[in-house]
N, C-alpha and C positions, 0 to 999 in steps of 0.2 A: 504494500500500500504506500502511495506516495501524496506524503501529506504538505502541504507548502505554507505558510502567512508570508501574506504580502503586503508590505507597508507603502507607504508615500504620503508627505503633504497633500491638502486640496491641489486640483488641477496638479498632480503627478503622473496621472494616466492610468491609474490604476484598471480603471475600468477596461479601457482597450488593451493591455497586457492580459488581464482576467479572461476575456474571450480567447484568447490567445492559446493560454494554458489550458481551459479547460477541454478546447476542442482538439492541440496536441495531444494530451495525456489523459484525458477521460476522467477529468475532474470532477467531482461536483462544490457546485461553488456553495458559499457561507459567508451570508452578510449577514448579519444579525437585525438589522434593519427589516431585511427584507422578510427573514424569518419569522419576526415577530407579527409583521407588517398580515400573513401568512394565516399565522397560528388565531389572531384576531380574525380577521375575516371568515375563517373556519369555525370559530367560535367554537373553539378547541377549549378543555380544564384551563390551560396552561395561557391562552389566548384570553380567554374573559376574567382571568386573574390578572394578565399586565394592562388589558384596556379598562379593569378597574384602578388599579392603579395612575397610570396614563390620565386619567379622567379626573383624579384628583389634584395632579400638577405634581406628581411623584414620578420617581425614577425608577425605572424595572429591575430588579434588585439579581446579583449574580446568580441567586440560587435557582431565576426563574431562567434565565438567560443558560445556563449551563444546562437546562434540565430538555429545553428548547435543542440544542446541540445536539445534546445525547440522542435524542428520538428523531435528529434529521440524519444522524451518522449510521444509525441502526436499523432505520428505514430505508438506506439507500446500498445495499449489499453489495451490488455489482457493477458499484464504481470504482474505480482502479485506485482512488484516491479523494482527498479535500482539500479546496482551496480558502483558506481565510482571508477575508477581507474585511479590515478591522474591528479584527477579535484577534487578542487579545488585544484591549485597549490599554487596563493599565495594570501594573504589576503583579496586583492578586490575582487577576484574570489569567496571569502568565501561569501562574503556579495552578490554575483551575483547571486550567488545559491542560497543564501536565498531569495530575489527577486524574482527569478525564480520559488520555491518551492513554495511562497503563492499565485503566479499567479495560477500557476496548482493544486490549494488549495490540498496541499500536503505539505510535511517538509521532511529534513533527522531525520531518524531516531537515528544515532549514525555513528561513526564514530573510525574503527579499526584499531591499530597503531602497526604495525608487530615492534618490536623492535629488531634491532639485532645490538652487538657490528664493529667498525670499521674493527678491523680487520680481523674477522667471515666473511662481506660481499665480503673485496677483497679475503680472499680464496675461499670465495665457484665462485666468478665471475673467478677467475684466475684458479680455476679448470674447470671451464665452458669453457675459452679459449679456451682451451686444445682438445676439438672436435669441439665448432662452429665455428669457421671460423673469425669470431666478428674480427674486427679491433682493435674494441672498447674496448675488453676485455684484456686490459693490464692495469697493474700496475698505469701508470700514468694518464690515463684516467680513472680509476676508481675512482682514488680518489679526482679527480677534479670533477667528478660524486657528487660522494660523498658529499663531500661541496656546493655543488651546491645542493643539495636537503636538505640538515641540513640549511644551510641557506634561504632557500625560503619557509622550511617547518614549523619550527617552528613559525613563526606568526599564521599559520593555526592552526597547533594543539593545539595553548594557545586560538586562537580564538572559539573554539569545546568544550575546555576544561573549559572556562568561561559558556558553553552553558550548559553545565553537558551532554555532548554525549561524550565525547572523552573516548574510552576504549585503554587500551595496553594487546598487548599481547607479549608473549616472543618468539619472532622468531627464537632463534638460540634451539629451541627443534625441537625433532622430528614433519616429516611433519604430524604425526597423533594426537600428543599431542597440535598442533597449531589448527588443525582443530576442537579438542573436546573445546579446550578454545573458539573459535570462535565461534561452536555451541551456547558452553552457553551462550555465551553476546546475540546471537541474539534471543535465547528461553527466556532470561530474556526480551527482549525490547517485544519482543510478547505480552507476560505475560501482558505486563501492557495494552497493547492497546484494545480499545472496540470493539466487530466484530457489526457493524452497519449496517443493513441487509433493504434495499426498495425489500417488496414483492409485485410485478404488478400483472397484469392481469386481463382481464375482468369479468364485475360478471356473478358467474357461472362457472370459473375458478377452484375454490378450494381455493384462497389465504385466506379465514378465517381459516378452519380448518389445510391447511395446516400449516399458520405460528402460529398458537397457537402449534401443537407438534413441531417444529424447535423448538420456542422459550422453550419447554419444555426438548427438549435434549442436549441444547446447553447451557441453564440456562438463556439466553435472555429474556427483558424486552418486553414483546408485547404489543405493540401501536397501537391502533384499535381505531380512530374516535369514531365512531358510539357506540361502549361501552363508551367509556369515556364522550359523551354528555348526553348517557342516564344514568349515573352516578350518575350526576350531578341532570338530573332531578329527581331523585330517592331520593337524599337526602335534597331537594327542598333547596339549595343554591340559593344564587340572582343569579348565574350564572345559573345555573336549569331553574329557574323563567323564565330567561331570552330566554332560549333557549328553552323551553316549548312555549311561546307568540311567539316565528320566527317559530315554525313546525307548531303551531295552524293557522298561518297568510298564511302559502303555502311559508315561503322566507326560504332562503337558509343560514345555519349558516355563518357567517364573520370568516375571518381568522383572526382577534383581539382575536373572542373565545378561538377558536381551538388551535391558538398559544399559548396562556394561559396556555390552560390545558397537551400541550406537552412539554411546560417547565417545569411545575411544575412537570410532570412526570418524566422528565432528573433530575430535582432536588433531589426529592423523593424517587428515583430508588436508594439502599445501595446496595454494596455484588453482582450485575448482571456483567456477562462480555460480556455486549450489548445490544444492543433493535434492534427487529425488525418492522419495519414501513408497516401497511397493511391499504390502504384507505387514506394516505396522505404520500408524495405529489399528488394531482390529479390534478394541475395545475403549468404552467411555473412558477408563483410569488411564489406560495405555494414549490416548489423545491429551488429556494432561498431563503426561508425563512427557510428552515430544515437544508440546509447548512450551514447558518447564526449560526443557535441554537448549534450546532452539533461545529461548531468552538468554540462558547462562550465557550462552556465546554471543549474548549482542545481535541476532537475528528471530526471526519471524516466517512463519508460513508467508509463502507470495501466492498461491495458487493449487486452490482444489481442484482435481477434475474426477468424474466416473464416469466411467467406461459402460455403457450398457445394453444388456443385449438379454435377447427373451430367453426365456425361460426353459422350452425348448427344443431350443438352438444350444447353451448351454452344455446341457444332455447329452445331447449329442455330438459336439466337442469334446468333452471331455469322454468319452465311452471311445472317439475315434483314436484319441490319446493316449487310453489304454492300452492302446496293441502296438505302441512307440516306445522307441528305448527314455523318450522325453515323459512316459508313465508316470504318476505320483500314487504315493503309497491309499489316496482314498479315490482311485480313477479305477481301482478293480473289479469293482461292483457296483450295480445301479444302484444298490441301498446304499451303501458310500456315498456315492455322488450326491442323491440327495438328503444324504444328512449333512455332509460338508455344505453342501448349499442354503440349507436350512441354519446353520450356525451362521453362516454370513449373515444369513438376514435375521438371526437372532442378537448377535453380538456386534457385527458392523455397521447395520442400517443405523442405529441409532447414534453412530459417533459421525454419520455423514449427514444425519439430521441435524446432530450438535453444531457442527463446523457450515452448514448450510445457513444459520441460524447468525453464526459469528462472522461471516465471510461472504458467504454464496460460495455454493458447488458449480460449477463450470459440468454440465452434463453431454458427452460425446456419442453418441451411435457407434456401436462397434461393431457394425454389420457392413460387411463388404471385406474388401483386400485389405492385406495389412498394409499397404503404401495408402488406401482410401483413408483408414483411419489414423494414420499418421502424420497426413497431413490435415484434416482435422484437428487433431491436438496442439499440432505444431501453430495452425492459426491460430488458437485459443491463445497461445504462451504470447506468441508475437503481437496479438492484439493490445494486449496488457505491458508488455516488454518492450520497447517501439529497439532499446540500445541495445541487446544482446545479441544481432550480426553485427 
């Protein structure tokens, strides 16, 4: 998720950069203005509580303003990201968002400071006059404008600027020179982030072979359970030992293991810009537990997808699988097949409900060739990704 605040004086341009970004990167935009402006007309809880207020000659108070946020970030799942547009105004605001950000285990990513001289903004606003209509757009209210956003701003930007997010950019250039500086701060913040990829779906689906070529075009770290335990036994580690004696016994690996060896894989992993996850999380604990991990290291899920395909088709996948040295130990029997199928959608359906809930699932058809569905996927990742060719 790529989350941005964008500052500026009046007449910075904010607005015409904000078109910009949001239609580059699949933003959704956050004016608190406009949300409130919104949530009023809707005659929403939260709406006829600030135009109560409002109505009194009162100020809408953070807790209503934060609460307003939360329910337009949580309402909009399959945005790639948010753009603020002054919010956070002033310094408690700064620290609200950040609250707010590790609730929705997200963060801002950085934060753009259109700079432009004092008396650049009253010409360009006092040229603006000149056709809007604006009351506002005079001399003297501008500049009380003015001081009124230098003084309520800078606690914020020194607050951003202690964070190492705070970029400037030089407002008083052209509007196309503002927008290639822009580009680049946010093609650099890209750069650094990990595209962190949950490949679902049921077996029989494709998610092995698919996410081994994703992960080979995209340079991704691929994270596959089942290779990594049989790794293990392979190079008979007390962990091997160990997890040799629980397949011999019929019991089912501990997530103490498995966590184990997926950190050490996060550890281990140099030079990748990502990992993608096939075969875990397969449970509610086991998806807070990746979250957990995925935090430690300073990163985040970038992108759910599941793979999906009937029921059976499935079936008969995996029965054709059966009689391939690529066979898995529950492809032997049709009652196998579908109990293993039946545990998916006892134990995994509801962790892609969960993450569906928190994100949006990106849903694929995985019916056709494996180049049809591959490139399916691959648009999905690209659409959200614009920098990863």
């Amino acid at each position: 998720m790529l989350n941005i605040a964008l500052f500026g004086p009046p007449g910075a341009g904010k607005g015409t950069q904000s078109e910009s970004l949001i239609k580059e990167y699949n933003l959704f935009y956050i004016s608190t203005g406009d949300l409130l402006r919104k949530e009023i007309k809707d005659q929403t809880r939260l709406g006829k509580e600030a135009q109560s207020i409002i109505a009194s000659g009162g100020l809408v108070s953070d807790e209503i303003i934060v609460q307003i946020i939360e329910k337009t970030i949580t309402d909009n799942p399959n945005a790639n990201g948010f753009l603020f547009d002054g919010f956070p105004r002033t310094y408690i605001q700064a620290y609200i968002l950040e609250g707010l950000m590790i609730k929705l285990n997200t963060s801002l990513n950085c934060l753009i400071s259109l700079e432009v001289p004092e008396e650049e903004s009253v010409a360009r606003l006092l040229k603006r006059g000149e056709t809007s209509g604006r009351t506002d757009d005079n001399e003297r209210v501008i500049r009380n404008r003015l001081k009124e956003y230098n003084d309520k701003t800078l606690p914020v930007l020194n607050f951003y600027k202690d964070k190492g997010l705070y970029n400037e950019v030089d407002g008083a250039q052209s509007i196309e020179s503002v927008r290639e500086q822009i580009q680049h701060i946010v093609k650099n913040e890209l750069s650094k982030r990990l595209l962190n990829i949950v490949l679902f779906g049921y077996p029989g689906s494709g998610r092995g072979s698919q996410g081994r070529a994703i992960a080979k075009k995209y340079g991704l770290e691929y994270v596959a359970t089942g290779p990594m335990l049989g790794e293990e036994i392979a190079k008979k580690s007390e962990t091997g030992k160990q997890i040799q004696e629980l397949y011999n016994n019929g019991q089912l690996i501990p997530d103490e293991i498995v966590v184990q060896l997926i950190e050490k894989k996060l550890e281990n992993s140099k030079g990748v810009k990502g990992f993608i996850f096939k075969g875990f999380p397969r449970t509610l604990v086991q998806s807070y537990i990746l979250d957990g991990l995925l935090k430690k290291h300073g990163s985040s899920l970038s992108k759910i997808i599941e793979i999906e395909v009937p029921t059976l088709e499935l079936i008969k996948r995996l029965d054709e699988r059966s009689k391939t040295e690529e066979c898995m130990p529950y492809d032997s029997s049709t009652a196998k097949i579908v109990q293993r199928l039946q545990d998916h959608e006892n134990k995994t359906v509801p962790v892609i409900e969960k993450y569906n809930e928190l994100h949006g699932v990106v849903k694929i058809s995985g019916m056709g060739s494996f180049e049809e569905v591959f490139e399916r996927i691959s648009f999905e990742i690209e659409n959200g990704f614009k920098n990863l060719k």
